[in-house]
C-alpha positions in Angstrom: 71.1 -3.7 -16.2 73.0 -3.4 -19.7 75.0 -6.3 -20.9 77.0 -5.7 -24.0 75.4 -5.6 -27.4 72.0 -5.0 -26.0 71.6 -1.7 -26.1 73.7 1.8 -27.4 73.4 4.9 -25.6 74.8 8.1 -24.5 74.9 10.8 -22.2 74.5 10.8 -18.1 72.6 7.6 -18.4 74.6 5.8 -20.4 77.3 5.7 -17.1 78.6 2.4 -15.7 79.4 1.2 -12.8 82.7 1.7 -11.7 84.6 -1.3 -11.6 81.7 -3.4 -13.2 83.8 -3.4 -16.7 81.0 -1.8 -18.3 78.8 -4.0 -17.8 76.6 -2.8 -14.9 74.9 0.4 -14.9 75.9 2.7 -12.5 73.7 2.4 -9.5 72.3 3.0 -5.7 73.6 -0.6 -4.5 76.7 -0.1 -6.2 76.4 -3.6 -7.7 79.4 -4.3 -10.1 78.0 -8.1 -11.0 76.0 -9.0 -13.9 74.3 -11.9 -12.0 74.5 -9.6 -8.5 72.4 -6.8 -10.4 70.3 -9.8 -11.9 69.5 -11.2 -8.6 68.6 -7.3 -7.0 66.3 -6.4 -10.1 63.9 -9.7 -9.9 63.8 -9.5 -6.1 62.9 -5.8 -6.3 59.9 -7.0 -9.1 58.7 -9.7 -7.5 58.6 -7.0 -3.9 56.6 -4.2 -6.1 54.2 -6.6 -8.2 52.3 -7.2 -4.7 52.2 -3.4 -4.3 51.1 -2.7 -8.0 48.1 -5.3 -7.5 46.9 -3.5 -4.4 47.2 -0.2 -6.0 45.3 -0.7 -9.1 41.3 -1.5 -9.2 39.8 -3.6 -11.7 38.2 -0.2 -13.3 41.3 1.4 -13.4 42.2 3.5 -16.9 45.9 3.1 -16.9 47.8 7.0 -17.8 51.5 7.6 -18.5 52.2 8.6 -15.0 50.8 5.2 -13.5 53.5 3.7 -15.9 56.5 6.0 -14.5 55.3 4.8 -10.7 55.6 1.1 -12.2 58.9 1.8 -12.9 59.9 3.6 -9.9 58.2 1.0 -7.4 60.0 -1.5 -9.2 63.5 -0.2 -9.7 63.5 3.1 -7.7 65.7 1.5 -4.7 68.1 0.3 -7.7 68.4 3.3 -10.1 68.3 6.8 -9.7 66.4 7.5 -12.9 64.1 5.1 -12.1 60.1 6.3 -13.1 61.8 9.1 -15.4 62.0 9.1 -18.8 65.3 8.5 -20.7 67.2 11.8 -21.7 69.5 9.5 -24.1 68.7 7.7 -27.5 68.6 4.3 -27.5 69.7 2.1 -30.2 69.6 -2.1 -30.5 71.3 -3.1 -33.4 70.3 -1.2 -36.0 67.0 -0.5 -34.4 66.3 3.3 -33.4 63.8 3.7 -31.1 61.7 6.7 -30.5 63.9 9.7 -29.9 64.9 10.9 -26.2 63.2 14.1 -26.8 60.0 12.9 -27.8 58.9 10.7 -25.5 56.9 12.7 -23.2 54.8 13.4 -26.2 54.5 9.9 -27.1 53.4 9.1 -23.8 50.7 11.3 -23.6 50.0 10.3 -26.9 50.0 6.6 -25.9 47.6 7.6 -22.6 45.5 9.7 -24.8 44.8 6.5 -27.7 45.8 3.3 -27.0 45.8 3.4 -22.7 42.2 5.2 -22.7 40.3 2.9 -25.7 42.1 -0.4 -24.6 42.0 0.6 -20.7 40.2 -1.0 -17.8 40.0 -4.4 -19.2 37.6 -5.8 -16.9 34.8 -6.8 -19.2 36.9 -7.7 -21.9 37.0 -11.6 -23.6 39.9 -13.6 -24.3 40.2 -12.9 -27.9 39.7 -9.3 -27.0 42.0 -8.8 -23.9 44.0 -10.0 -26.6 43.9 -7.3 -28.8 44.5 -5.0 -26.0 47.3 -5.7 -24.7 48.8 -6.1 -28.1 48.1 -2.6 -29.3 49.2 -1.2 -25.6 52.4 -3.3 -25.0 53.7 -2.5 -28.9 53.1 0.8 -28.7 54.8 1.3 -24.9 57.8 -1.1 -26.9 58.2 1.3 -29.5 58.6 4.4 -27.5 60.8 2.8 -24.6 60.3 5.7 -22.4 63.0 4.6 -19.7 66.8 4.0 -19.6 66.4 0.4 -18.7 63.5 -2.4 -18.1 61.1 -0.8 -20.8 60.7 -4.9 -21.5 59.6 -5.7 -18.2 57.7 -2.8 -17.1 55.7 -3.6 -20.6 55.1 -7.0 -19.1 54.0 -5.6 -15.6 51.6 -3.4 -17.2 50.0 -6.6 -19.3 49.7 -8.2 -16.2 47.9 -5.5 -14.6 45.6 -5.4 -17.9 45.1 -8.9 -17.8 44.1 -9.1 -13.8 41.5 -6.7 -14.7 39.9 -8.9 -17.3 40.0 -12.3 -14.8 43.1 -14.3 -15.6 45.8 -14.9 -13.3 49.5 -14.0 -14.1 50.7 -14.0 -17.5 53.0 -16.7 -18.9 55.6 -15.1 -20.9 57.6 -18.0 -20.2 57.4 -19.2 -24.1 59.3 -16.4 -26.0 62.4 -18.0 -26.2 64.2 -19.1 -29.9 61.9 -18.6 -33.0 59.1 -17.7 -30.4 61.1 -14.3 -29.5 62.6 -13.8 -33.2 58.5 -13.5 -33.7 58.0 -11.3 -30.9 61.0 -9.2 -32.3 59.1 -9.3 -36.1 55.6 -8.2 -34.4 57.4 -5.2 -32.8 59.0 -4.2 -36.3 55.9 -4.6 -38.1 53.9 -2.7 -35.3 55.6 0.6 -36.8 53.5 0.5 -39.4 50.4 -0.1 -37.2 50.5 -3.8 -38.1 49.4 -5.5 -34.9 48.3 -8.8 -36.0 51.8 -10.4 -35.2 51.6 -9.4 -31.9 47.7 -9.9 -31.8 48.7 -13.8 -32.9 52.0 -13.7 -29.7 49.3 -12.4 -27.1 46.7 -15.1 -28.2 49.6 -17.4 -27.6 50.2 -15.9 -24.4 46.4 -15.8 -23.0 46.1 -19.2 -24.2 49.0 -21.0 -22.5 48.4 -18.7 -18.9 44.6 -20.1 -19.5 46.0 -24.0 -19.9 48.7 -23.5 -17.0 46.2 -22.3 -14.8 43.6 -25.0 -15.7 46.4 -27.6 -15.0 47.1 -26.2 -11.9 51.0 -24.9 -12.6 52.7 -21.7 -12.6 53.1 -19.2 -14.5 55.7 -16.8 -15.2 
């Protein structure tokens, strides 16, 4: 989905849906609604989260091409570039993120470093699960391999990393006001290899899915 102001882009992908005022992507459904799109994306995640956790074994090393299939079980009924990466730059604010032409390099790059040293998590403590999926989700931030839902295919995958080490799903129901300005900072200062802010946000994150849990609530 692309609402205005959140991202830039052109070319083939950048194509909205007719009659949707440019506000919808153009798409299989033909869905011309903000909320309508809204309403198909989180029904087609919450669908393909049952089939990811079935997929994936608790000794599972995660690759680039298990992160295209999360994209296409999520959103391949939705879009047809769904599980293929962007062929258009992407811009948020005055943001760049990794250019369209290098991102099957950075991918294979991110499967080569960060997926196969931080990947299966099964044996891995709080504190370093932690660390993991910091590295890993910055990283898969910075290169935003996709057109659309780079944000919550990141999450999906933390999820996955995190069900290998023991804990139920994440909470990322926190990162809302200063809590996301933060999470915005620790992807910034994660160009320089600076993970510790988003270290400190997944600590956060382990902690309060550990306290929801205990409390017997839901997470999000």
């Amino acid at each position: 989905m692309a609402l205005p102001g959140r991202y830039d882009a052109s070319g083939v992908e950048a194509e909205f849906e007719p009659g949707s005022k440019r506000r919808v992507l153009r798409n299989l459904l033909g869905i011309r609604s903000v909320r309508e799109m809204e309403r198909a994306e989180s029904d087609a995640l919450l669908e393909a989260q049952e089939k990811m956790i079935d997929r994936f074994t608790l000794n599972h090393r995660f690759t680039a091409a298990d992160i295209r299939e999360l994209h296409r079980l999520w959103l391949g009924d939705v879009y047809s570039w769904a599980g293929e990466y962007r062929g258009v730059n992407i811009t948020k604010g005055d943001f760049y993120f990794a250019a369209a032409m290098q991102v099957p390099r950075l991918m294979l790059e991110l499967e080569r470093k960060q997926l196969s040293t931080y990947t299966p998590c099964e044996k891995l403590d709080a504190s370093e699960l932690a660390k993991a999926l910091s590295v890993v989700h910055a990283e898969l931030i910075l290169i935003h391999p996709f057109r659309d839902g780079n944000g919550r295919c990141a999450r999906l995958l933390a999820m996955l990393m995190a069900f290998q080490a023991g804990l139920p799903p994440l909470d990322f129901g926190g990162l809302r006001g200063q809590a996301r300005r933060s999470y915005v900072a620790a992807v910034h200062a994660a160009l320089g290899a600076d993970y510790l802010p988003m270290r400190e946000i997944f600590e956060g994150i382990v902690r309060r899915t550990l306290f929801s849990h205990a409390r017997g609530g839901r997470t999000l």
